[in-house]
C-alpha positions as CSV (number, residue, x, y, z in Angstrom):
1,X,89.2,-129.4,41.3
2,X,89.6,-126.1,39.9
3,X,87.2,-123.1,39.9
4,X,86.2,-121.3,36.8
5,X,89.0,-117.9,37.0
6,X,91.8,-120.9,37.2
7,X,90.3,-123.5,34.9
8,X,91.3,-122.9,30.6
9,X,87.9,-121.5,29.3
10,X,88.0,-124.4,26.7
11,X,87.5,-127.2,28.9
12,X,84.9,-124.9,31.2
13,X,81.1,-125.2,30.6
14,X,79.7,-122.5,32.8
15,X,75.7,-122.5,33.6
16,X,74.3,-119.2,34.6
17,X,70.5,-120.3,36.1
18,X,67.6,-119.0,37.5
19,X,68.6,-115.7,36.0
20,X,66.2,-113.1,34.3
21,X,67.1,-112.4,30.5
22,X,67.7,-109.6,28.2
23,X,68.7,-111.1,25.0
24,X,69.2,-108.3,23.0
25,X,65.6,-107.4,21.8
26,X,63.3,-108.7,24.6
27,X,63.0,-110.7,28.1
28,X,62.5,-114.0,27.5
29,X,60.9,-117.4,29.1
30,X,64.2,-119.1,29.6
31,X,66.2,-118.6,32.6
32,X,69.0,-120.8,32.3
33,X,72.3,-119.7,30.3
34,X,75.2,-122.3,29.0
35,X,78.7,-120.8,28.4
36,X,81.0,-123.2,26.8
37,X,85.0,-122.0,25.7
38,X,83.9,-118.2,23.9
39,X,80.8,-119.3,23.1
40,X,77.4,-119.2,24.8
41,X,76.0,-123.1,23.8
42,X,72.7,-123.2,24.6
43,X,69.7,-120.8,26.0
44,X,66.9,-122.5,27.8
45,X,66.8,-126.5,28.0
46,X,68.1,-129.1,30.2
47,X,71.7,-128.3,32.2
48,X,75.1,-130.4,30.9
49,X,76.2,-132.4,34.1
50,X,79.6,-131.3,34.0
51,X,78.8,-127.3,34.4
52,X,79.7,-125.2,37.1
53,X,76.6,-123.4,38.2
54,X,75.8,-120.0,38.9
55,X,72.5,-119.4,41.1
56,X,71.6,-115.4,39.9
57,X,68.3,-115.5,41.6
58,X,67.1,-112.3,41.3
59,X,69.6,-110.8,38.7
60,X,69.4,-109.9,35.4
61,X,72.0,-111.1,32.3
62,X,72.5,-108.9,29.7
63,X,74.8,-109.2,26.2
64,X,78.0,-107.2,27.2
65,X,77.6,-103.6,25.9
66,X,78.8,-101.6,22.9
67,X,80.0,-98.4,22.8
68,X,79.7,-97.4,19.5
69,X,82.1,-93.7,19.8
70,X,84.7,-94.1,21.4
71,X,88.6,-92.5,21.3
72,X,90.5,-95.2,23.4
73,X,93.7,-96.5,24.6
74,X,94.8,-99.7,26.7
75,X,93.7,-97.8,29.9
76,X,90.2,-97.2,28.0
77,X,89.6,-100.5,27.0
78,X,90.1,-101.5,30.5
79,X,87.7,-99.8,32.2
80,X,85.3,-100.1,29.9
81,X,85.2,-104.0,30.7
82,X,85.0,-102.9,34.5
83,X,81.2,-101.6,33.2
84,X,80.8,-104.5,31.1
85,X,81.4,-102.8,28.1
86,X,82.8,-105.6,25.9
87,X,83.1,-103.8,22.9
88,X,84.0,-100.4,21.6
89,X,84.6,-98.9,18.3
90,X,86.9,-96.0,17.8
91,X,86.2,-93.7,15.7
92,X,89.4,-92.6,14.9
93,X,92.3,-93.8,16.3
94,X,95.2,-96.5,15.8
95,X,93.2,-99.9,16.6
96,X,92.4,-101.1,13.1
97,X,93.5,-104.8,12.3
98,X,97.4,-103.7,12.1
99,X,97.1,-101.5,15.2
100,X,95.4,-104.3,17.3
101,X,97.9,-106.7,16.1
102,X,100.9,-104.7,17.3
103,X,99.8,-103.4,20.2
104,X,97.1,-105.6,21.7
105,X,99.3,-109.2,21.2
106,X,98.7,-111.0,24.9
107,X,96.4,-107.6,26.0
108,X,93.6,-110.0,27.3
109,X,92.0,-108.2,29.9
110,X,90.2,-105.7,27.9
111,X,87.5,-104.9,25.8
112,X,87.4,-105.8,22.0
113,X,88.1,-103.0,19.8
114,X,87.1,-102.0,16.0
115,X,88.5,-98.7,14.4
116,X,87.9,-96.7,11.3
117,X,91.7,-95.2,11.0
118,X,92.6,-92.2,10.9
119,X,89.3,-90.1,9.7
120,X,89.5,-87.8,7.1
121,X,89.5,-84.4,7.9
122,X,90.6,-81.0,6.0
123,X,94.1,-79.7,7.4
124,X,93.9,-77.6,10.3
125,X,90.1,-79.1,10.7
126,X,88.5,-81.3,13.7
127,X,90.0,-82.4,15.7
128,X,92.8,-80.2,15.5
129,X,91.3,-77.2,17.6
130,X,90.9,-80.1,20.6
131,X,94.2,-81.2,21.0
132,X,97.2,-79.6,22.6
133,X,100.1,-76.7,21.1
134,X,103.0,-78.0,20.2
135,X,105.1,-81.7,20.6
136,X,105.6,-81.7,24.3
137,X,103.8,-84.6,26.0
138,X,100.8,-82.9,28.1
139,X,101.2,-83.4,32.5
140,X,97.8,-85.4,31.8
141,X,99.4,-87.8,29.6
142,X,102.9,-88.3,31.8
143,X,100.5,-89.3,34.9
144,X,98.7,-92.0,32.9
145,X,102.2,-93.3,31.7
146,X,104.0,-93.6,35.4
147,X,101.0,-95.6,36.4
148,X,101.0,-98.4,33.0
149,X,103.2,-101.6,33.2
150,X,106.2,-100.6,30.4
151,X,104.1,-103.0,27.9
152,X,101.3,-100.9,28.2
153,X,103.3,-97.5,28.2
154,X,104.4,-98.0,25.1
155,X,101.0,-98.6,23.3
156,X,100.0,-95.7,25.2
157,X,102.9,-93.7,23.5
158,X,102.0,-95.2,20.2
159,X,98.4,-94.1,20.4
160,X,99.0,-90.7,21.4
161,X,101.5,-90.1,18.9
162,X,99.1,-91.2,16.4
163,X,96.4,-88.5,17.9
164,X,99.3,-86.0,17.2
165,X,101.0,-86.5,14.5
166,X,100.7,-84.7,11.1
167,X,97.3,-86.4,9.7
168,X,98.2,-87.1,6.1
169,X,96.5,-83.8,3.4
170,X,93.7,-84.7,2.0
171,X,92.6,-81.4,-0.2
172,X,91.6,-83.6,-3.2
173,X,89.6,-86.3,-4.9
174,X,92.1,-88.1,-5.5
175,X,94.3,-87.4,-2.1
176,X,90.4,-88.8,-0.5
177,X,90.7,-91.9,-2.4
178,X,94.5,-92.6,-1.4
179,X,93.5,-91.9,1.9
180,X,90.7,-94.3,2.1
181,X,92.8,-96.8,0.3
182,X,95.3,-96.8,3.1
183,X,93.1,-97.0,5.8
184,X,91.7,-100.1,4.3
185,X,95.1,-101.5,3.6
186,X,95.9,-100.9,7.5
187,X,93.2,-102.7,8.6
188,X,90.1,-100.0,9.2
189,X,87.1,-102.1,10.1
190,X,85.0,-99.2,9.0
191,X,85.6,-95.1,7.8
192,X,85.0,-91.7,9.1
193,X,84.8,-88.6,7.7
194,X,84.6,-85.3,9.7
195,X,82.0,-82.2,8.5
196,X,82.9,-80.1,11.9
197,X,83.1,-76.2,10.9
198,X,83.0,-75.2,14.6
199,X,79.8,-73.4,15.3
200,X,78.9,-75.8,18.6
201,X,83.0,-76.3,19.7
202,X,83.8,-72.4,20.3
203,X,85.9,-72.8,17.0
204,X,84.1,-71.2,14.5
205,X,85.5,-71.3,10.8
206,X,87.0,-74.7,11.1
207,X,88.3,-75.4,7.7
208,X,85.7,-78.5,5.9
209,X,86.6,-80.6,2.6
210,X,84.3,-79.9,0.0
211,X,81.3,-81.8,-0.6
212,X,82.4,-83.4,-3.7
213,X,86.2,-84.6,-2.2
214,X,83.9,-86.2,0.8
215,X,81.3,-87.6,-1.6
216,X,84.3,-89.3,-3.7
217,X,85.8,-90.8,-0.1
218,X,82.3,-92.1,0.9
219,X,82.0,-93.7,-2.4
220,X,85.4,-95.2,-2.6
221,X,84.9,-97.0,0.7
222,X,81.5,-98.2,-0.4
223,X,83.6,-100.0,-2.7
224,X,85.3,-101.8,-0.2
225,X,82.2,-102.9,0.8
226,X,82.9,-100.4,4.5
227,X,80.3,-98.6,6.4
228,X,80.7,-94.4,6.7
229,X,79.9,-92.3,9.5
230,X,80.2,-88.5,9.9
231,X,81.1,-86.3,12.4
232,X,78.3,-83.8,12.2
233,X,77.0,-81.6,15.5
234,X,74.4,-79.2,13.5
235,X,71.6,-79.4,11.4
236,X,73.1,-78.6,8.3
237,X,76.3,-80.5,8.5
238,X,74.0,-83.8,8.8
239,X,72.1,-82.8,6.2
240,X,75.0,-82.7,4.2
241,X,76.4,-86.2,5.5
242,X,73.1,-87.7,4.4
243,X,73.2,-86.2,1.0
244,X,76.3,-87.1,0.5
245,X,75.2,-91.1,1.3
246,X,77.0,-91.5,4.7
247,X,75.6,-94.6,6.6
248,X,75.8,-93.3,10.0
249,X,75.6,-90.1,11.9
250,X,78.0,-90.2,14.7
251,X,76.7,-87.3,16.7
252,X,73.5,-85.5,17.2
253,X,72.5,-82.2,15.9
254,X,72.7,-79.5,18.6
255,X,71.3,-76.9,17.3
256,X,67.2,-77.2,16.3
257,X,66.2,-75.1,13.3
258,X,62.4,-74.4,12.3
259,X,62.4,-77.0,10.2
260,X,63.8,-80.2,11.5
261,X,61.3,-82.5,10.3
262,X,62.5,-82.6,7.1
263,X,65.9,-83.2,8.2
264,X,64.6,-86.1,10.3
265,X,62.6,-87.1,7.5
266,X,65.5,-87.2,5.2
267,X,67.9,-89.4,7.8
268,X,64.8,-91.8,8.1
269,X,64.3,-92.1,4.7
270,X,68.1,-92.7,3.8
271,X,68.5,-95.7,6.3
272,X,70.8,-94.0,8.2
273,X,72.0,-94.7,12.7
274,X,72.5,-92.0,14.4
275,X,74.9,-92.5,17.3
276,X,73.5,-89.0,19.6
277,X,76.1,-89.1,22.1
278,X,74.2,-87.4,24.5
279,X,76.3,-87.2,27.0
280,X,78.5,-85.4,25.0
281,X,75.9,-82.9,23.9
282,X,75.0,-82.0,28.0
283,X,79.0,-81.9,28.2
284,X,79.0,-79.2,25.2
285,X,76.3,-77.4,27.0
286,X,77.8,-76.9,30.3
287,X,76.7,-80.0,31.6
288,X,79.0,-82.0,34.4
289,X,78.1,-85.6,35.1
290,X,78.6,-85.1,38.6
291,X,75.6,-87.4,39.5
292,X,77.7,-90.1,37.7
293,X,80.7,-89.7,39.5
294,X,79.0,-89.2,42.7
295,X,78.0,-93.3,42.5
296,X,79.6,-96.0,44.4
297,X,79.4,-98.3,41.7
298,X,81.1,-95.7,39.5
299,X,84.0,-94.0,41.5
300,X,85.1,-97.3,43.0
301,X,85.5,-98.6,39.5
302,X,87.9,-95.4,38.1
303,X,91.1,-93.7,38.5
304,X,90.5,-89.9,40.7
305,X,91.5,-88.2,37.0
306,X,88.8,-89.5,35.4
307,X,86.5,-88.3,38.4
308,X,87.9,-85.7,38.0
309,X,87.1,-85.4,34.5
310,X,83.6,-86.8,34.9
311,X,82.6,-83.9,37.5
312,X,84.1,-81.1,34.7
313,X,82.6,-79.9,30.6
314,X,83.0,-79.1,27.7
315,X,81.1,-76.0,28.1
316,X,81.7,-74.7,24.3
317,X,77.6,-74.0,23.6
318,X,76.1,-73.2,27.2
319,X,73.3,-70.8,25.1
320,X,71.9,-74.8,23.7
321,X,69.2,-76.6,25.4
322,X,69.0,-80.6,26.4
323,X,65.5,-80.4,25.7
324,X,66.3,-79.8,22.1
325,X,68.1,-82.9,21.7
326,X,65.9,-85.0,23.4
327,X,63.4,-83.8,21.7
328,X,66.0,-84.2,18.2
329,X,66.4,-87.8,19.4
330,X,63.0,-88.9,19.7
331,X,61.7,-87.4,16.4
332,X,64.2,-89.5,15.0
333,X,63.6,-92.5,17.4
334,X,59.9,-92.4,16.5
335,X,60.5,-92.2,12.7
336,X,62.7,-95.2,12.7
337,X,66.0,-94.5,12.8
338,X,68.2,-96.8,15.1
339,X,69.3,-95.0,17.6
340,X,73.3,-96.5,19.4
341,X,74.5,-95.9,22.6
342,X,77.8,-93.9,22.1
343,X,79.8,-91.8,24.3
344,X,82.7,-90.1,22.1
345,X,85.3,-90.5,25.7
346,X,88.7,-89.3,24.8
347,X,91.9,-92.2,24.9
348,X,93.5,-90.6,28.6
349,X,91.7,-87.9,30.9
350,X,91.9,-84.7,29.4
351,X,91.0,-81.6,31.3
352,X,89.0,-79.8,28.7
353,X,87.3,-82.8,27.1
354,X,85.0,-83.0,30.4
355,X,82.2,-85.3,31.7
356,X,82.8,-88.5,29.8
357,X,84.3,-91.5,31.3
358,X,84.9,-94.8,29.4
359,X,82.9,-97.7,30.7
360,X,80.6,-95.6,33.1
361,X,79.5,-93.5,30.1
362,X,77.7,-95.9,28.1
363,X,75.7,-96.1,31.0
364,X,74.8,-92.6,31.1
365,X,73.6,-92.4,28.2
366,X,71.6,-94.8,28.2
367,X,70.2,-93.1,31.0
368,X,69.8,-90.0,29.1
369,X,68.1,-91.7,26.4
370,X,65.2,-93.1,29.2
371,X,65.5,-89.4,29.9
372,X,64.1,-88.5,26.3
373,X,61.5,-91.2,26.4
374,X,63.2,-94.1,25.0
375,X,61.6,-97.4,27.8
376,X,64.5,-98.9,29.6
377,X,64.3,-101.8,26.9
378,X,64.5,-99.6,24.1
379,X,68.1,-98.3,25.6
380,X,69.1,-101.7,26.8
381,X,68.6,-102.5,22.8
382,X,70.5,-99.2,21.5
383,X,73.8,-100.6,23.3
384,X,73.4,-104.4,22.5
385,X,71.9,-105.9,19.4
386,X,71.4,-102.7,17.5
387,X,74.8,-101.7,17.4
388,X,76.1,-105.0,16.8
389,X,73.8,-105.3,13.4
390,X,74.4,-101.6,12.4
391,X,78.3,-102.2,12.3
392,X,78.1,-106.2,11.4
393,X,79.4,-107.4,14.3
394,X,76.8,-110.6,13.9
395,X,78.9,-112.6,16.6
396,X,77.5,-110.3,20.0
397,X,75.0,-107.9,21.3
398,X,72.7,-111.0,21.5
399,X,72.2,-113.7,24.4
400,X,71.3,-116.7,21.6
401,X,73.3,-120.5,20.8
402,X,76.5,-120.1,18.7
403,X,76.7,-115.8,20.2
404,X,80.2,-114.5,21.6
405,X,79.9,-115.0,25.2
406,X,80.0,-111.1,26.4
407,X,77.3,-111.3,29.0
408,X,77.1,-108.6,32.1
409,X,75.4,-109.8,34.9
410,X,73.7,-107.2,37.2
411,X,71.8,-106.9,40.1
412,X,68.0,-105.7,39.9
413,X,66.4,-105.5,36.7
414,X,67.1,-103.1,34.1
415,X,64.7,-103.4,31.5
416,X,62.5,-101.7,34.2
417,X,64.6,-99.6,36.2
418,X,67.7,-98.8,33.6
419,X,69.8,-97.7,36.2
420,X,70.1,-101.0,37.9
421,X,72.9,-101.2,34.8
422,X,75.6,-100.2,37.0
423,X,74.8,-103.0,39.6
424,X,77.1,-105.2,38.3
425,X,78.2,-108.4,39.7
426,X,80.0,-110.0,36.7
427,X,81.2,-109.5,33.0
428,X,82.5,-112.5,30.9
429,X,84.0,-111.1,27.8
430,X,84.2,-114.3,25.5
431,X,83.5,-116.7,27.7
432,X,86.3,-115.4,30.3
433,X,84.9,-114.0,33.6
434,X,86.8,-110.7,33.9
435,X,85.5,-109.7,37.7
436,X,82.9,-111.2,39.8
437,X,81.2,-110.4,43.3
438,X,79.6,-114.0,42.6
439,X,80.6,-116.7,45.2
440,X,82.4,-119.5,42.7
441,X,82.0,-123.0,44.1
442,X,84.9,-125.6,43.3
């Protein structure tokens, strides 16, 4: 008789029982889980005879998490299922529904992916003042390749070339419309527009469209019936965004002006997610995630470069202050806003683009966000179920009958004690059981 890594997931029904669960909003009465092909069948209620069954006494089983900023790459997607990330969204790369189809065909040990594109940005503007001089592949970027299978080298190639190569003008109405035509017909799942002039980034006077050619591009996707999010790390750039009718922040204002109510007032009252990245913001500020790295169940799970990368910073604003954005958070936490779990990793290690790692990340921040006051449940929530509504993903970030089966099993119990996350002793990512400490009868 075979076990479950060896039997087809369609003819496997998997029971997962005596297990405490986090269904996305709340723990709830029923302990039993049923895991049928990709889909979870039943929650609660009697056990099918034929299913293999899991004892997780004492364990928790959460919805597999979503990272809802991400820059990734085959590498990325991988490690972020190590942490039981089974979904993250790019915001702004090459894995729209062409990309995917290209270079994810028979990729199956990885996280799912959703893209906006390529985001629209002024020329010479964010991200430009991040990446690299010149055409010449970076040492960083050769290491990651020797280490790929050739499959896997090439995607890599093909995503970095599309971090690097010319971004097509936009300077224009019209040349924003075009743009957010293409993106559609390539496949974008959603659309991003950048509002970065620098101040936070050590690149002040970074060149930013005009209100009105941003405006026109947010308005041309609402057409197509997609959701936009802005880049936007100060006060007044997310001001702008909300003016201008974006329907997500993806950042967190750094910077806290005298009069921040109104601006939290104003993203509450427009219906607005904000995606706070905080992780990113300590990074900006000088701020290593050595305590991260430092973690058995962390460094055992990645590479020494992205260690590496986790115990650097970004260090572009040390004069800011984490207790401004915790506090910037929970204004906004409190007045309603739905708050996602997002990390903003880069696609490969990159030495300046420090203390963000994929996978690991996501659960940083929502350590951070217990940090700022958010309950353990209220984070659990911010990288399940509300992320998974926000971008209308209505098949995951719930535990329910008829859900995707991305479940993360973990030791301890996180809706108490969030950093019990990271105990994790098995991820199925649509029904398929990626890595397990579990002991699999057969």
């Amino acid at each position: 008789m075979k076990n479950a890594a060896q039997s087809s997931p369609l003819e496997t029904v998997t029971a997962i029982t005596n297990v405490r669960i986090f269904d996305g909003e709340k723990v709830i009465d029923s302990r039993n889980v049923v895991i049928k092909g990709e889909t979870i069948i039943a929650v609660g209620g009697d056990l099918p005879a034929n299913a293999m069954i899991i004892d997780a006494k004492d364990a928790t089983l959460l919805p597999g998490l979503i990272d809802a900023h991400v820059h990734t790459s085959i590498g990325g997607l991988r490690d972020a299922l190590k942490f039981g990330v089974t979904t993250e969204l790019e915001m702004n790369g090459d894995f729209t529904e062409r990309g995917r189809a290209i270079q994810l065909k028979n990729v199956n040990d990885i996280a799912d992916v959703r893209s906006t594109g390529t985001a629209i940005t002024a020329p010479g503007g964010h991200p430009d003042e991040l990446l690299p001089d010149g055409d010449e592949i970076p040492d960083f970027v050769l290491k990651e390749l020797e280490k790929l299978s050739e499959e896997d080298r090439e995607a890599m190639l093909a995503a970095y070339a599309h971090d690097h190569e010319e971004v097509p003008q936009v300077t224009t109405v019209e040349e924003a419309i075009k743009h957010v035509h293409t993106q559609v017909e390539n496949g974008a799942d959603f659309i991003k527009i950048m509002i970065e002039e620098g101040t936070v980034m050590a690149a002040p006077g970074l060149p930013v469209l005009s209100d009105e050619i941003l405006k026109a591009a947010v308005e041309e996707a609402h057409k197509f019936h997609k959701i936009v999010i802005a880049h936007v790390l100060t006060a007044h750039t997310s001001q702008t965004a909300i003016d201008i009718g974006v329907d997500g922040l993806g950042h967190l204002f750094i910077d806290r002006p005298e009069h921040t109510p109104k601006l939290v007032e104003s993203i509450a009252n427009s219906g607005a997610f904000v995606t706070p990245c905080l992780v990113l913001n300590s990074s900006i500020l000088g701020n290593p995630a050595s305590d991260l790295a430092n973690d058995p169940r962390v460094y055992s799970k990645l590479s020494p470069e992205w260690i590496d990368i986790l115990n650097s910073s970004f260090n572009t604003f040390p004069q800011g202050n984490m207790e401004n954005s915790f506090k910037n958070v929970m204004d906004l936490h409190r007045a309603g806003v739905d708050i996602l779990v997002g990390t903003d990793v880069s696609p490969v290690p990159v030495p300046n683009l420090g203390g963000l790692a994929h996978g690991a990340s996501v659960h940083h921040e929502m350590q951070l966000l217990v940090m700022a006051g958010f309950t353990p449940i209220e984070a659990l929530r911010s990288a399940t179920s509300k992320p998974a509504r926000c971008f209308g993903l209505n098949d995951r970030g719930r535990i329910a009958a008829g859900s995707r089966a991305d479940l993360v099993l973990v030791n301890g119990d996180p809706t108490t004690n969030i950093s019990d996350t990271l105990s994790i002793k098995a991820v199925w990512s649509k029904g398929v059981q990626q890595r397990s400490e579990l002991f699999l009868p057969i």
